[in-house]
C-alpha positions in Angstrom: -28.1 15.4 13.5 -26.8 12.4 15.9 -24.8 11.8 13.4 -23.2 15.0 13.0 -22.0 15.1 16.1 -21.1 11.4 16.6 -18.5 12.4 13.9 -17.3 15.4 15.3 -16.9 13.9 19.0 -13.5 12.3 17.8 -10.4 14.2 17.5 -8.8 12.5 14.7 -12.0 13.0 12.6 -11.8 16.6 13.0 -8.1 16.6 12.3 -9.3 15.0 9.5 -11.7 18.1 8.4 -9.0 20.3 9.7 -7.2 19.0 6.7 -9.9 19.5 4.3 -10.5 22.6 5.5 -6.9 23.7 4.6 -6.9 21.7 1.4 -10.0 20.5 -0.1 -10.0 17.7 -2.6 -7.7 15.2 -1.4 -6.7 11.9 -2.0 -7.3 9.0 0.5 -3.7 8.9 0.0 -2.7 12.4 0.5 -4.5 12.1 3.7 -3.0 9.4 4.9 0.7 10.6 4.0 0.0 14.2 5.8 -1.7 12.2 9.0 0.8 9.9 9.5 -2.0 7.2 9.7 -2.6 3.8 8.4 -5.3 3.5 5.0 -7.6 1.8 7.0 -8.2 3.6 9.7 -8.1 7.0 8.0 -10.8 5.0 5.7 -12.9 4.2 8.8 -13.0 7.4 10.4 -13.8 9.3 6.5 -16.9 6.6 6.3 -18.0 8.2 9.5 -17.7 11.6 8.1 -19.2 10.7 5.1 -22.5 8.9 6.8 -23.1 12.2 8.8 -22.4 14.1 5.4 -19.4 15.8 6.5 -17.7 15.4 3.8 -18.4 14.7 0.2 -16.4 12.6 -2.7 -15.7 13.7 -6.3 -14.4 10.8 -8.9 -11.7 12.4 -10.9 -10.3 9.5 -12.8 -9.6 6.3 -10.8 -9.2 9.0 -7.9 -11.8 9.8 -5.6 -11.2 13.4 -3.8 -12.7 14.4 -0.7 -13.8 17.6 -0.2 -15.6 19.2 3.2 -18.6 19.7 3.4 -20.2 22.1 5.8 -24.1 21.9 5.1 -24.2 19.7 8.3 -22.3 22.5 10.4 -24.7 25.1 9.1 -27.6 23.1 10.3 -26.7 22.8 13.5 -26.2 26.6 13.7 -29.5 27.1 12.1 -30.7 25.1 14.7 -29.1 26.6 17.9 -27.6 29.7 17.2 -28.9 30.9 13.2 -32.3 32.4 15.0 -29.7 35.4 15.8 -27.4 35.0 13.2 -29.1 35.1 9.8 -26.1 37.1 7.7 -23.4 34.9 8.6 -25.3 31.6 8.2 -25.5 32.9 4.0 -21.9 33.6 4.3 -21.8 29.4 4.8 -23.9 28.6 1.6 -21.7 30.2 0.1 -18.4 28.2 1.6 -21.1 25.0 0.8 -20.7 26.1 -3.1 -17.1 26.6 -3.3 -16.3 23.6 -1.2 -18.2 21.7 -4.1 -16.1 23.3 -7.3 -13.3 20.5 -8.1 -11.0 22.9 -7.7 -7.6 22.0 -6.4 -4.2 23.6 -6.1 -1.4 22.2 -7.8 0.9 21.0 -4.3 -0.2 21.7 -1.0 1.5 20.8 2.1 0.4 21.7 5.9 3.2 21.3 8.7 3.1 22.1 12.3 6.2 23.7 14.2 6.7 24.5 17.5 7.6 27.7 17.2 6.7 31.3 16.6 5.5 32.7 13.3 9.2 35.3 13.6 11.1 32.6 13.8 9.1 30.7 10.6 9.1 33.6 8.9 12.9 34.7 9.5 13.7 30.9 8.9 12.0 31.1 5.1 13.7 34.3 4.4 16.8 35.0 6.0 19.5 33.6 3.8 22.0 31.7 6.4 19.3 29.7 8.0 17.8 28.7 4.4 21.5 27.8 3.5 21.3 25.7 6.8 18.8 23.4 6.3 18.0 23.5 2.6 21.5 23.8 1.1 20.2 27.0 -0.8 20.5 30.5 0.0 17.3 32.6 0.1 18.3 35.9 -1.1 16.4 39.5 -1.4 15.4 42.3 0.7 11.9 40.7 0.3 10.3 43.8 -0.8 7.1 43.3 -3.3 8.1 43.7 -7.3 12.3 43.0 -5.6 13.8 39.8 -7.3 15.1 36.9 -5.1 17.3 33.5 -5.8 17.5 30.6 -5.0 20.8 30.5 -4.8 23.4 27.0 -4.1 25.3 27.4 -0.5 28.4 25.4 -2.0 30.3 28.9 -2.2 29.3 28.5 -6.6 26.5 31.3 -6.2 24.9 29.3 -8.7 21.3 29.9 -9.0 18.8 27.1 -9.6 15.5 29.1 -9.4 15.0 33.3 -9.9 11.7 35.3 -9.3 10.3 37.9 -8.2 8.3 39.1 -4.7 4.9 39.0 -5.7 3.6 39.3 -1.6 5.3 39.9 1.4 3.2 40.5 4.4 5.3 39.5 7.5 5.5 37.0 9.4 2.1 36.1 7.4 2.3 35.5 3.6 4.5 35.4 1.2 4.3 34.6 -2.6 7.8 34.4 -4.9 7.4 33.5 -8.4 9.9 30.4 -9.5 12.0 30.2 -12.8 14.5 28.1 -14.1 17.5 30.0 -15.1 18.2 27.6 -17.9 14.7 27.8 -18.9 12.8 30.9 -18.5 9.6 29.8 -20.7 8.2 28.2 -17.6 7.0 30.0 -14.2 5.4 28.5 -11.1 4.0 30.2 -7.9 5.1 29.7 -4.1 2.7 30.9 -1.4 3.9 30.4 2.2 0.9 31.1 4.4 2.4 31.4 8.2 -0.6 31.0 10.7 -0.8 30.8 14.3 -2.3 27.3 15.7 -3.3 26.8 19.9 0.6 27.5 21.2 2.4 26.3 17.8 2.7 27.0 14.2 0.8 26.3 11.4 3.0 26.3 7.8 1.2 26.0 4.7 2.9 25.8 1.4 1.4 26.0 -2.0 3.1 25.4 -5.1 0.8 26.3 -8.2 1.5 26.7 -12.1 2.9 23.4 -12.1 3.6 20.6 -14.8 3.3 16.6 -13.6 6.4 16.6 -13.7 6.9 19.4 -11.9 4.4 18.5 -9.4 5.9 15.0 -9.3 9.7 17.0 -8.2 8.1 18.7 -5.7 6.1 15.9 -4.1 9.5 14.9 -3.4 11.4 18.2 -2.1 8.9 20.1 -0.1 8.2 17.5 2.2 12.1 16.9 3.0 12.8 20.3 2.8 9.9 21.6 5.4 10.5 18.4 7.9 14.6 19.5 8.1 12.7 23.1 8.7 10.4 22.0 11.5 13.7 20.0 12.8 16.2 23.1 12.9 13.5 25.3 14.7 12.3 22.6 17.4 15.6 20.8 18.1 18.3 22.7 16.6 19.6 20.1 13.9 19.2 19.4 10.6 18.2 16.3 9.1 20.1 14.1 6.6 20.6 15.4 2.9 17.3 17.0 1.1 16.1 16.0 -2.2 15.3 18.7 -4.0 15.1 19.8 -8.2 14.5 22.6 -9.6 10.3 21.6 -11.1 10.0 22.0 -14.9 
């Protein structure tokens, strides 16, 4: 138990379940990219985790994915506060069992803005401040079953990906299918889940249905296109040109 909460005394370790929490089965990698921190140190701070059995590792190849795990958390309530709380401490065996299933989305990214979930949600859907900072136009009415576009902000109105509104729940969730115009055999999914955090934003994106090569285009675009995002809404400005294709 000294353990437990040696591990969870440091900030950057629970960042670090944070992370976990929001997407379970990542890379050393993948952690260190969405940190910001050096291999080492993000190393260092998961051995500490993974000595008070905070988090567990699956080998999936020559990848080793972590995944939470919150056992450790439920003892500690067993110990102090379960006495009283018997129903929701089951409620955690069952997080324990899903947190074990290697289950992982196809892309996930997490981003913090400064800002209100309105102003997210207006920014993702309103089709002159897409046009802004992702050189596309967002356009629908953003009603569920509607169809929306992805459509070029060069004044071509060409479309480089089509769906459909499979979700809309604002300024909360929203889910779009994706399709390539030019080839309509493939479809992916987009969930943007818009979440309060302390006095900011939390944005979480999830791509899913994916190819690797897909997955490999949008490792690429949705980290440019959400950092000139979180620019525009916290300073105003846009960054430099995004990288973005259309994931086959």
């Amino acid at each position: 138990m000294d353990e437990v909460f040696k591990a969870l005394a440091d900030g950057t370790r629970r960042h670090l379940l944070d992370r976990l929490h929001a997407d379970n089965g990542q890379t050393l990698g993948e952690l260190c990219t969405r940190l910001g921190m050096a291999r080492q140190s993000v190393s260092q701070h998961l051995a500490v985790l993974e000595t008070a059995n905070l988090v567990a590792t699956v080998r999936r190849g020559r990848e080793k994915l972590h995944y939470l795990n919150p056992v450790p958390l439920h003892e500690v309530q067993e110990r102090w506060i379960g006495k009283f709380e018997r129903p929701r401490l089951r409620l955690l065996a069952d997080v324990k069992r899903r947190a074990e299933e290697p289950v992982k989305p196809d892309y996930v990214y997490v981003t913090y803005i400064e800002s209100s979930p309105e102003r997210v949600w207006e920014a993702l859907t309103d089709a002159d401040v897409t046009a802004a900072y992702w050189g596309h136009r967002n356009v629908s009415d953003w009603q569920v079953g509607s169809p929306w576009a992805h459509r070029r902000a060069d004044g071509s109105d060409v479309d480089d990906v089509v769906g459909v509104v499979v979700e809309a729940d604002p300024p909360h969730r929203l889910v779009t299918t994706w399709v390539d115009p030019a080839d309509e055999s493939s479809t992916s999914t987009v969930t943007f889940l818009v979440q309060p955090y302390q006095d900011i934003v939390r944005l979480t994106v999830t791509h899913e249905g994916l190819d690797d090569t897909g997955r490999a285009q949008v490792a690429h675009g949705w980290p440019a296109v959400l950092s000139n995002l979180k620019s525009l809404l916290e300073t105003g400005r846009v960054l430099s040109g995004i990288p973005w294709e259309m994931p086959g």
